[in-house]
VOKOLFI-534235 format. One record per residue: chain; residue number from 1; x, y, z of N, C-alpha, C in turn. Coordinates in nm, 2 decimals. Last residue first. Example, Ala and Ser with C-alpha at 12.3 -4.5 7.8 and 13.67 -1.06 7.14 Angstrom:
A	2	1.28	-0.22	0.71	1.37	-0.11	0.71	1.29	0.00	0.79
A	1	1.32	-0.57	0.78	1.23	-0.45	0.78	1.32	-0.33	0.78
END
This chain:
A	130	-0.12	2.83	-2.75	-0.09	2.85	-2.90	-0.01	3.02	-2.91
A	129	-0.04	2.61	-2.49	-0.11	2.77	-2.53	-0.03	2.79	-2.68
A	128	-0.10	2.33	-2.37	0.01	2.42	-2.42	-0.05	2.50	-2.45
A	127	-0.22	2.19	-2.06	-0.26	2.23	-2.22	-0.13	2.30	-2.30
A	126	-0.16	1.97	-1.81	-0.16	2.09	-1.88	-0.18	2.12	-2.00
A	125	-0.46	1.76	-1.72	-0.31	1.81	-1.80	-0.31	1.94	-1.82
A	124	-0.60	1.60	-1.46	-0.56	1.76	-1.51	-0.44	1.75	-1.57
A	123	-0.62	1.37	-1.32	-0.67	1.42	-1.45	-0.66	1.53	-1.51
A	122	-0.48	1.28	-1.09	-0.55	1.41	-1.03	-0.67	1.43	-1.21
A	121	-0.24	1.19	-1.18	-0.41	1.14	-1.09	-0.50	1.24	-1.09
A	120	-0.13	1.35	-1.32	-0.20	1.24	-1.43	-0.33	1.19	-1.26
A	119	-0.03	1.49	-1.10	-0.11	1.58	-1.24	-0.19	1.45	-1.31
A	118	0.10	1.38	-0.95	-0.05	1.44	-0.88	-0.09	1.44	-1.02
A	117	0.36	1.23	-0.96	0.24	1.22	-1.03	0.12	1.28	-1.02
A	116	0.51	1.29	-0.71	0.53	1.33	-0.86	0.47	1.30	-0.94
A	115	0.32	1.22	-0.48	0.35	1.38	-0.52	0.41	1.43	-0.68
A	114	0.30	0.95	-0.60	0.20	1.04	-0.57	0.21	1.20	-0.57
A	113	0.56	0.88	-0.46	0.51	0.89	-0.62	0.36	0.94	-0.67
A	112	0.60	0.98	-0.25	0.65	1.03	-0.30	0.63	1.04	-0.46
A	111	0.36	0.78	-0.09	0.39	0.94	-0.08	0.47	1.01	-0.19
A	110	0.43	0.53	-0.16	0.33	0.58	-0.23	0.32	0.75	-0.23
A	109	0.70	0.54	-0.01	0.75	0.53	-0.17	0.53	0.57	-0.23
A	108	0.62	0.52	0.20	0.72	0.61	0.21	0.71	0.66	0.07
A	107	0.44	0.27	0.23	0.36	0.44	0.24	0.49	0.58	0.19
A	106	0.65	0.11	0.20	0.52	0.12	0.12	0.44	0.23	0.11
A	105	0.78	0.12	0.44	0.82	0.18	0.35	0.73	0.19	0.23
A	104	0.54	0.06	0.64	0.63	0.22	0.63	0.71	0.26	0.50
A	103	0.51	-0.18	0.54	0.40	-0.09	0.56	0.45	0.07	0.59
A	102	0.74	-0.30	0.68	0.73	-0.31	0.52	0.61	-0.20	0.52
A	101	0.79	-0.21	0.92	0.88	-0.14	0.84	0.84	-0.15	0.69
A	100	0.56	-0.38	1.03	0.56	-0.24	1.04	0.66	-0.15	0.96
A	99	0.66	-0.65	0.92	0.54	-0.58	0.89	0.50	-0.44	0.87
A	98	0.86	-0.63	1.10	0.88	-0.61	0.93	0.71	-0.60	0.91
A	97	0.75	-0.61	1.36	0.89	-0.51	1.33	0.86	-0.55	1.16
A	96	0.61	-0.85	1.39	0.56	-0.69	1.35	0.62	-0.63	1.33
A	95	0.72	-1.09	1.16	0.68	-1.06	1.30	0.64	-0.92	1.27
A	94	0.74	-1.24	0.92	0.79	-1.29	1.02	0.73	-1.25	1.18
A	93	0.54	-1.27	0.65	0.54	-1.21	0.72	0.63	-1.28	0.87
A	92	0.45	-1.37	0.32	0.53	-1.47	0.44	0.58	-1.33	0.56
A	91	0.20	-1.29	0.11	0.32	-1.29	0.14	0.33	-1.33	0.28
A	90	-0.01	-1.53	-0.11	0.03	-1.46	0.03	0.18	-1.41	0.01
A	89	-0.16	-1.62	-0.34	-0.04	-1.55	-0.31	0.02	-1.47	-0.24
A	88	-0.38	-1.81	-0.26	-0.30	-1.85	-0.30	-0.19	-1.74	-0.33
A	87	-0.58	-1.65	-0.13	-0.59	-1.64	-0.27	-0.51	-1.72	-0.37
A	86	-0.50	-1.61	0.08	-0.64	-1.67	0.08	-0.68	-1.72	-0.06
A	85	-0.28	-1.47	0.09	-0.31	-1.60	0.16	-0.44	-1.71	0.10
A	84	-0.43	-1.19	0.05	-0.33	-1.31	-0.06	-0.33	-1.46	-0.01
A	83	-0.56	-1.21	0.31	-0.62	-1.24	0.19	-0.55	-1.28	0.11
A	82	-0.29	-1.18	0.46	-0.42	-1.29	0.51	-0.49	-1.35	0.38
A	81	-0.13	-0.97	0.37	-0.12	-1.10	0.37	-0.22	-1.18	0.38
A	80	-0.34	-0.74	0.40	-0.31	-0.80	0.27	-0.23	-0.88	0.24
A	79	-0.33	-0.78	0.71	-0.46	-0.78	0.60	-0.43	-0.86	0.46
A	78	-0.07	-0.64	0.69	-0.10	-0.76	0.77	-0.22	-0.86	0.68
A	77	-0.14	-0.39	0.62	-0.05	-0.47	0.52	-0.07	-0.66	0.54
A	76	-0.33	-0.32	0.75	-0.36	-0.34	0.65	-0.29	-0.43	0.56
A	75	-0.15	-0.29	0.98	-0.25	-0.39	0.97	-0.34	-0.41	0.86
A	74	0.03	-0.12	0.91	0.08	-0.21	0.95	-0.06	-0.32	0.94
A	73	-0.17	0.15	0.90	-0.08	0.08	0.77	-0.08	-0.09	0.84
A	72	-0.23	0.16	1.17	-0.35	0.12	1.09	-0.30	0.08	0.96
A	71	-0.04	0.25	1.25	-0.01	0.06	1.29	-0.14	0.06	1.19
A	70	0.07	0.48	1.15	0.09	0.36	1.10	0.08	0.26	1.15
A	69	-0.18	0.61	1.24	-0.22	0.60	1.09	-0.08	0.50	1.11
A	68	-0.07	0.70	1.51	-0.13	0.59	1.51	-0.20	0.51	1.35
A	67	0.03	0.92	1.45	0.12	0.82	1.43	0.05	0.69	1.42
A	66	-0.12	1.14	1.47	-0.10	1.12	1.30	-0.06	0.99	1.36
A	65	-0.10	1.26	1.72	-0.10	1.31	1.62	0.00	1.29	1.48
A	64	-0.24	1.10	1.94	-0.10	1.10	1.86	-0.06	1.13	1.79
A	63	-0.53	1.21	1.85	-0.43	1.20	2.00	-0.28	1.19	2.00
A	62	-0.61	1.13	1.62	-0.56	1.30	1.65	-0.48	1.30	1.82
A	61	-0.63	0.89	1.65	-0.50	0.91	1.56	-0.51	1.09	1.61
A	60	-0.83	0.88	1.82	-0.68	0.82	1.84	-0.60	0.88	1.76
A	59	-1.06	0.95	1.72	-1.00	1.01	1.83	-0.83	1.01	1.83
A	58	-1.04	0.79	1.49	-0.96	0.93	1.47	-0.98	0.98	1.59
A	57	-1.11	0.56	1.44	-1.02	0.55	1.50	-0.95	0.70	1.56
A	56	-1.35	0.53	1.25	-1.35	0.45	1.40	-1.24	0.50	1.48
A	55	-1.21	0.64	1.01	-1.30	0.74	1.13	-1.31	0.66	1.18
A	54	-1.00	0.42	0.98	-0.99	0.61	1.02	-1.10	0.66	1.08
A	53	-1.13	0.21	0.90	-1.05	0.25	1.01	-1.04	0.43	1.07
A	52	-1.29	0.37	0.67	-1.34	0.31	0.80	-1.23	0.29	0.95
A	51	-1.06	0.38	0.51	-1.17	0.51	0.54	-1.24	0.47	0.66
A	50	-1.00	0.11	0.46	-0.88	0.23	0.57	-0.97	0.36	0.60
A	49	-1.14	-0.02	0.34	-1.12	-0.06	0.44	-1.06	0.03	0.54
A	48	-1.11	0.06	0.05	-1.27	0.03	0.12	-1.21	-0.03	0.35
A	47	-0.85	0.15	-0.04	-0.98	0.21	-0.03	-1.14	0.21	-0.01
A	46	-0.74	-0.08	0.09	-0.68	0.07	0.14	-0.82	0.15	0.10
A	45	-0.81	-0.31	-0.07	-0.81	-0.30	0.12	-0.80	-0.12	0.14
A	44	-0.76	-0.26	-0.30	-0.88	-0.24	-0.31	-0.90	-0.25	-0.15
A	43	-0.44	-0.23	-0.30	-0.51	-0.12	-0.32	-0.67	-0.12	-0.30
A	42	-0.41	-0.51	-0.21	-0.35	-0.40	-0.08	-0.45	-0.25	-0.19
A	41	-0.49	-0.62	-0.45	-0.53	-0.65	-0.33	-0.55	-0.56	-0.20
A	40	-0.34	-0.54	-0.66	-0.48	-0.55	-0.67	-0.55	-0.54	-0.50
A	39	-0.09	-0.62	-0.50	-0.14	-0.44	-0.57	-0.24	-0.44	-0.61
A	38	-0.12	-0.91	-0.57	-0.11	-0.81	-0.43	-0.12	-0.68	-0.44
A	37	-0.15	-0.95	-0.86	-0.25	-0.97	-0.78	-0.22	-0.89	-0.62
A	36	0.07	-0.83	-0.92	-0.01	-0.79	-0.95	-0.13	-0.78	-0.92
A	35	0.29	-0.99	-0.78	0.27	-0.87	-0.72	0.16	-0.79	-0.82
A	34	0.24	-1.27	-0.96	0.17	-1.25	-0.78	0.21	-1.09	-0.72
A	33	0.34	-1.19	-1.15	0.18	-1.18	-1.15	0.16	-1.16	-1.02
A	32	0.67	-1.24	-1.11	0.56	-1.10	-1.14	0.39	-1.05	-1.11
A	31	0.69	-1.41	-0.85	0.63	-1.41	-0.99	0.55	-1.25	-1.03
A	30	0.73	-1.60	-0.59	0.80	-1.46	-0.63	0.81	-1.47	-0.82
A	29	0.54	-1.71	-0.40	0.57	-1.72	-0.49	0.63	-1.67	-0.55
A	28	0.54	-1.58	-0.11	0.54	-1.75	-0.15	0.59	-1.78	-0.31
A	27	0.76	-1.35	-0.03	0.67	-1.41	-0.11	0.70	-1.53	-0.13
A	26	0.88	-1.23	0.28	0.89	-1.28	0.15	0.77	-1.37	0.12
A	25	1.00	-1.04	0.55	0.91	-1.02	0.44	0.98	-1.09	0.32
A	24	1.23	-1.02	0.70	1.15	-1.03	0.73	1.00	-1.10	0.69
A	23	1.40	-0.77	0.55	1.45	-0.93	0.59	1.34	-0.99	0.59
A	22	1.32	-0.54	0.34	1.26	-0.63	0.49	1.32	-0.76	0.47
A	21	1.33	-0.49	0.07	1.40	-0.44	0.12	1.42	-0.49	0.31
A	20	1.17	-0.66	-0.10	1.34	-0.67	-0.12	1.38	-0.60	-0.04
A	19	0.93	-0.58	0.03	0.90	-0.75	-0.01	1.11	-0.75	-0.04
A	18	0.92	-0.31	-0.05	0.91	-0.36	0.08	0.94	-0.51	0.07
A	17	0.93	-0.33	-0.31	1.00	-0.24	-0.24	1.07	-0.30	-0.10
A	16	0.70	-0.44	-0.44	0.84	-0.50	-0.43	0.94	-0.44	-0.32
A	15	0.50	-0.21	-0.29	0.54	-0.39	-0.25	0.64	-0.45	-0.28
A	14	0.56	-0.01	-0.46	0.56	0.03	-0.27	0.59	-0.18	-0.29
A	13	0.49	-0.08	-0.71	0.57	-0.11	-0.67	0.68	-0.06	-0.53
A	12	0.25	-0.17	-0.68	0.32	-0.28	-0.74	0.45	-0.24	-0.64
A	11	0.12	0.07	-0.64	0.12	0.00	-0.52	0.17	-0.12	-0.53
A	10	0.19	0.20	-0.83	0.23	0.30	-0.72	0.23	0.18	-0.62
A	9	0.00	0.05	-1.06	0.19	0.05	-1.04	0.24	0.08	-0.91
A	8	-0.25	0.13	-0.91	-0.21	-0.02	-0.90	-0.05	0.02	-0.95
A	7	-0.22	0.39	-1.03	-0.26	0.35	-0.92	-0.19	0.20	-0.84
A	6	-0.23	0.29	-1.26	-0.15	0.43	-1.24	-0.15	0.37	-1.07
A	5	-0.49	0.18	-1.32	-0.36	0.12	-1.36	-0.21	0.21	-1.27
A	4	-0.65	0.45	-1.25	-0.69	0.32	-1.16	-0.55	0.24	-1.17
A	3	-0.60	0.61	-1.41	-0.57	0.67	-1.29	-0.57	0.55	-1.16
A	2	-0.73	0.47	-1.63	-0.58	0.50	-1.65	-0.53	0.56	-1.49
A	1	-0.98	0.47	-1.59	-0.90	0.34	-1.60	-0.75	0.37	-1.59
END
């Protein structure tokens, strides 16, 4: 539970991120909850949806090597407008340049907090030694 919460922050807050930093990009509703529900959303897309893209896709992405992983971002993100949408807390998407930049910077900031959090994902503490 705690790696899953952990989780959902990382993806709270890759979305404010992107949602203040994209012209482009804004919320219908701009309420804390509605980025709770969208980090609910963009996280349960990424891990039932992006494993599938990938291998459908990995000729491709080893062709390019790697780049094509961001339009598969880009259209996830895309994605996780449609469904908020659907849900009543869409985000407002202008065109593919913010899309693609909001989905870039979302991956920029999950990369990095991911690297400084590996230990609590990952479940391995360190112990102190007596």
């Amino acid at each position: 539970m705690y790696k899953f919460l952990l989780r959902m922050v990382i993806n709270g807050l890759g979305l404010y991120a992107a949602i203040s930093l994209v012209p482009g990009i804004s919320l219908q509703d701009p309420d804390p909850v509605t980025y709770v529900w969208l980090a609910l959303i963009f996280g349960l897309l990424n891990a039932l949806v992006k494993p599938i893209l990938k291998l459908v896709t990995c000729p491709v992405i080893m062709l390019t090597l790697g780049l094509f992983s961001l339009l598969i971002n880009t259209a996830l993100f895309y994605l996780t407008a449609w469904v908020g949408d659907q849900f009543g807390v869409g985000i407002n998407i202008e065109n593919f340049l913010a899309a693609f930049l909001g989905a870039l910077i979302i991956s920029i900031i999950s990369t990095i907090l991911n690297a400084i959090l590996k230990d609590e994902l990952k479940g391995s503490r360190k112990r102190k030694k007596n």
